[in-house]
N, C-alpha and C positions, 0 to 999 in steps of 0.2 A: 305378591307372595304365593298365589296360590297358584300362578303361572310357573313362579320359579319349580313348586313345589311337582306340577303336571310333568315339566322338562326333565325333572332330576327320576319321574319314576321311569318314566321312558327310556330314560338314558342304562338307568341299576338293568329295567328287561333288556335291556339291547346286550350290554356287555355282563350280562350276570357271571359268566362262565370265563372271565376274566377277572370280577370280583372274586372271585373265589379263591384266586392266586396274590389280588394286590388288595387288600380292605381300605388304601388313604385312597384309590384311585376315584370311588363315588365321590368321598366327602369333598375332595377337590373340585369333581365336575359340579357338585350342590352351590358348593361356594360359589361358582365362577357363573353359576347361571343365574343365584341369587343376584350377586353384585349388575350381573347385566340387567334384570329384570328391576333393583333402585335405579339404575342409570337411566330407563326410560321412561320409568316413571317420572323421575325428576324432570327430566327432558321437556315427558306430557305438559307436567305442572306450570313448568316455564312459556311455553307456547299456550296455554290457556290463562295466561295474567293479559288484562287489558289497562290494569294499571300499574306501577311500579313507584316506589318511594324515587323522586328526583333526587340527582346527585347535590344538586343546588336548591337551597330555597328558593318558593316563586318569590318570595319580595327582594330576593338579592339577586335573582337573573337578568343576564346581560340580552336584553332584546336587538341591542345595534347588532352582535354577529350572526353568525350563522348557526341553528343548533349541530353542536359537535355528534359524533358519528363515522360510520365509514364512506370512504369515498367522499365525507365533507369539502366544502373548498372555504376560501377566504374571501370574505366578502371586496377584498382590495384587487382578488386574483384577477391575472388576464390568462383565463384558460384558452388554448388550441388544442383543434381538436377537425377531424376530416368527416363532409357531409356524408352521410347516407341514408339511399332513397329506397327509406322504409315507410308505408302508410302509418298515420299518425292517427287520425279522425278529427273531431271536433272541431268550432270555429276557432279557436284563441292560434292565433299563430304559433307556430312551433315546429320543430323537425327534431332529428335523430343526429348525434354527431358520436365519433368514436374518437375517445381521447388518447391521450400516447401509450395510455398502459392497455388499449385493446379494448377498452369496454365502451359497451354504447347508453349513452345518459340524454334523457331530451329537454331539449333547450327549449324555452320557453321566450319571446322576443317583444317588443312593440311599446315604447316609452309613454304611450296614451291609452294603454291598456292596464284598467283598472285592477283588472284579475290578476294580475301578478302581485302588486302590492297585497292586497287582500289575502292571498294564499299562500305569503313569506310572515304577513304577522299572523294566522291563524295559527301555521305547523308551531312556529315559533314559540305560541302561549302553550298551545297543549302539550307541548315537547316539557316546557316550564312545571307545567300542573301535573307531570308523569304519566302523560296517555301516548304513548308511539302514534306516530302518524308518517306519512310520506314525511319527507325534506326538502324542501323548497329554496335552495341555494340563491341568495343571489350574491352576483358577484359583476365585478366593473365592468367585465367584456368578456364574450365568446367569440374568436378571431377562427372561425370556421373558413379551412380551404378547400376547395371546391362547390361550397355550395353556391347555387343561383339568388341573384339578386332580392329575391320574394323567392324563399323556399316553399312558406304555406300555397301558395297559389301553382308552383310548381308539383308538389304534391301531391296537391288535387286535380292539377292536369293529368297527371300518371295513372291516380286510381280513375279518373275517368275514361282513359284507355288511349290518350293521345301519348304523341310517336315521343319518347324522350330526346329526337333533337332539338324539337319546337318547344316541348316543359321545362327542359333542364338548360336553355339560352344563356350563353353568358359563362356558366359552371364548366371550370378548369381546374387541373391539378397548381397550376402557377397561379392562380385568383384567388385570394384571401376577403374574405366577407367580414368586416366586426360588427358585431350587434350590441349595444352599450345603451343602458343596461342590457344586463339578460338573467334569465332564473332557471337554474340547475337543477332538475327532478332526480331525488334519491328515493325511489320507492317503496314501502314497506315491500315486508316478507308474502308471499302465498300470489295465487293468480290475479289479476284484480280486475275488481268487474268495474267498466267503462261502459260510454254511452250507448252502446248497440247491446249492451245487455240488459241495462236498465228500460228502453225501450222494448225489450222484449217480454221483459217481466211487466210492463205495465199494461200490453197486450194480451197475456193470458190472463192477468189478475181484471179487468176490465172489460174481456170480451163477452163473461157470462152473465154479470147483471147488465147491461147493454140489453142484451138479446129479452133476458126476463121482462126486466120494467119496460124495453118500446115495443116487444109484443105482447104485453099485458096493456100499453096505453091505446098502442093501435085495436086491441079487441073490443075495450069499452067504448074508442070512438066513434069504430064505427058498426054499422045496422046490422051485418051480418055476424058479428063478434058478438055484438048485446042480443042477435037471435036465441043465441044457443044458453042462454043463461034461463035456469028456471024457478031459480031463489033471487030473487032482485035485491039489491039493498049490500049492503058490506058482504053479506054470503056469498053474494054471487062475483063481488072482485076476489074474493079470497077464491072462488074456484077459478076462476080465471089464469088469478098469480099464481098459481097451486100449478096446470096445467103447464104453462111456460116456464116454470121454477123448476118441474121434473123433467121438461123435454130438455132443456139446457143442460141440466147436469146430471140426467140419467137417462133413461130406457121411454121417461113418459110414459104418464099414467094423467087421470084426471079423476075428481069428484062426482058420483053422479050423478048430480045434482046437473053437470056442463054436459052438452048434448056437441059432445068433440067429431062424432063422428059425420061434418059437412065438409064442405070444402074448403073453407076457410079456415077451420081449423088445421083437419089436415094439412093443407100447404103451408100455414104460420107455424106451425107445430115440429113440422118437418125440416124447416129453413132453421126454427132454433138448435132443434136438435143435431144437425147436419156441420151447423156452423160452432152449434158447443163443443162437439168433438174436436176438428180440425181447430177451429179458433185455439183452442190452447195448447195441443199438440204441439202445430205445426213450430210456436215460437219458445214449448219448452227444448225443443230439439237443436232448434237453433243456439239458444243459448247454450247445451251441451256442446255442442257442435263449437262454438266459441272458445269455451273453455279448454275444451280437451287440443285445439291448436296452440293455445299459450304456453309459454314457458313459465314455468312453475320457479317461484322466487324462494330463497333460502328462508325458513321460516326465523323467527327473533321472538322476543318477550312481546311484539305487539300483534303477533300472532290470532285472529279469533278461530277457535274451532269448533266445525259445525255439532259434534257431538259434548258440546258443554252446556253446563246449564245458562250460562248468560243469552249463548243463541237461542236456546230452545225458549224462553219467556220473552225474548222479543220476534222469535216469530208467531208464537201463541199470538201475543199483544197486537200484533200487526195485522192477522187473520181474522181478530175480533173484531179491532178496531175497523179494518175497514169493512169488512159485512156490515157493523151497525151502519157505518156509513151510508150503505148504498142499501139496504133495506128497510131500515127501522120508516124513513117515511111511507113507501109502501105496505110494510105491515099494520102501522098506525091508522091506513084506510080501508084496510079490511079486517084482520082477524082480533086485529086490537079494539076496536070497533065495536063489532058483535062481541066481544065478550063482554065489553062494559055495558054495551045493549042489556045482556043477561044476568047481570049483575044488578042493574036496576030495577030488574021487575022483583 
């Protein structure tokens, strides 16, 4: 409303000197900007629901078919549809095919491949219990023309850089391939983050306590790390971890209590520091850099958005959770330590 309300005074300055002539002409543009500004909200609303009342009860859902949807198919279907050589990633076999109406869906293959079953009854319950997820079609056959015998392996010949006459052997426009079973990806709405991103994120989430805790372990083990400590005992790992905990994730600083300024510090000090920076950098960039090549998918009710409260309390939970994770044992040998130290006298 209060958008509507910023729009409509904007609108009365801009054309005042035409108000003057016509008085329905504001209360029109009020309404019509009002009505826009419900429309997107409701819009909002919709794309931040992660759940949705099912059209069917779960105890009266039909698990043998496919969950209904757009671009669904029949689990009896024998879809055709023509190979193309798009990278895919991952190991489960699978390629790209583009079906008669033009669009490209990736096939999923391999009758001793457990992950398909697994990920047609997963979609299938949570579609049931009203959480959107991907769609995981299966269906009797994918009767792809052109593609090569082993597409996953062809694939992977391509993004490895060899010549496509050697990767793509066998693949004709006259050569029909059926893969039976096979499992038809309908993917949710928005960009979606896959295994090169989640690898990335586990690198910058990972590469700073790394650096802390093995140049905090490497100081105390060895002679010239334990030189520089002048409070022995829990004080002096906490100046230690204290020292490595601020080169990592800031400017470094140290206690002065730690006599940082030798050579071993300096160089350990320097390496964390060095590799704090770039370490998480270099793979949030990439992940951008991921993202921002993808095609952006039509959003739906199963939508999550990062400015909702459901993301923001599981990324809180997530940033807690794993800090205790990765420090509470090292705190527990130093600052946790000496304070129960001082507690008892």
């Amino acid at each position: 409303m209060r958008r509507a309300v910023t729009f409509a005074c904007a609108i009365h300055a801009t054309v005042g000197v035409s108000a003057c002539r016509d008085h329905h002409a504001p209360t029109a543009v009020v309404a019509e900007a009002a009505g826009r500004s419900s429309a997107a909200r409701d819009a909002a609303l919709v794309r931040a629901r992660v759940w949705a009342q099912p059209a069917v009860a779960p105890a009266k859902a039909d698990f043998s078919v496919n969950t209904p949807g757009p671009g669904s198919f029949d689990v009896n279907a024998d879809v055709d549809c023509r190979f193309v050589a798009e990278p895919v990633g991952g190991s489960t076999p699978k390629f790209i095919c583009a079906t008669d109406d033009g669009k490209h869906v990736k096939v999923k293959y391999g009758a001793p491949n457990g992950e398909l079953p697994a990920e047609v009854a997963g979609t299938r319950l949570l579609a049931a219990l009203g959480f959107p997820t991907d769609r995981m079609n299966r269906v009797h056959s994918v009767r792809c023309r052109g593609c090569p015998l082993l597409p996953q392996q062809a694939l992977q010949c391509l993004d490895a850089g060899g010549p496509s006459v050697a990767c793509l052997q066998g693949a004709s426009d006259e050569h029909v391939v059926t893969f039976a079973p096979a499992v038809i990806e309908r993917p949710i709405a928005g960009k979606k983050i896959e295994a090169h991103e989640m690898k990335m994120v586990s690198i910058a989430i990972l590469v700073t306590p790394l650096l802390v805790l093995l140049g905090t372990a490497l100081a105390v083990a060895s002679d010239a790390g334990r030189a520089g400590i002048a409070n022995p005992g829990a004080h002096g790992f906490s100046e230690i971890l204290y020292a490595f905990s601020s080169a990592a994730n800031n400017n470094g600083s140290a206690f002065a209590g730690l006599s940082a300024n030798t050579p071993f510090y300096n160089l350990w000090l320097a390496v964390a520091m060095w590799f704090g920076r770039f370490g998480v950098i270099v793979p949030v960039l990439a992940i951008a850099g991921s993202l921002a090549a993808k095609k952006r998918l039509a959003a739906t009710e199963g939508t999550l958005p990062t400015h909702g409260p459901l993301f923001i309390v599981l990324l809180i939970g997530t940033v807690l959770l794993v800090g205790l994770l990765n420090y509470v044992p090292a705190l527990a040998l130093g600052p946790v330590v000496e304070h129960l130290v001082l507690w008892s006298r």
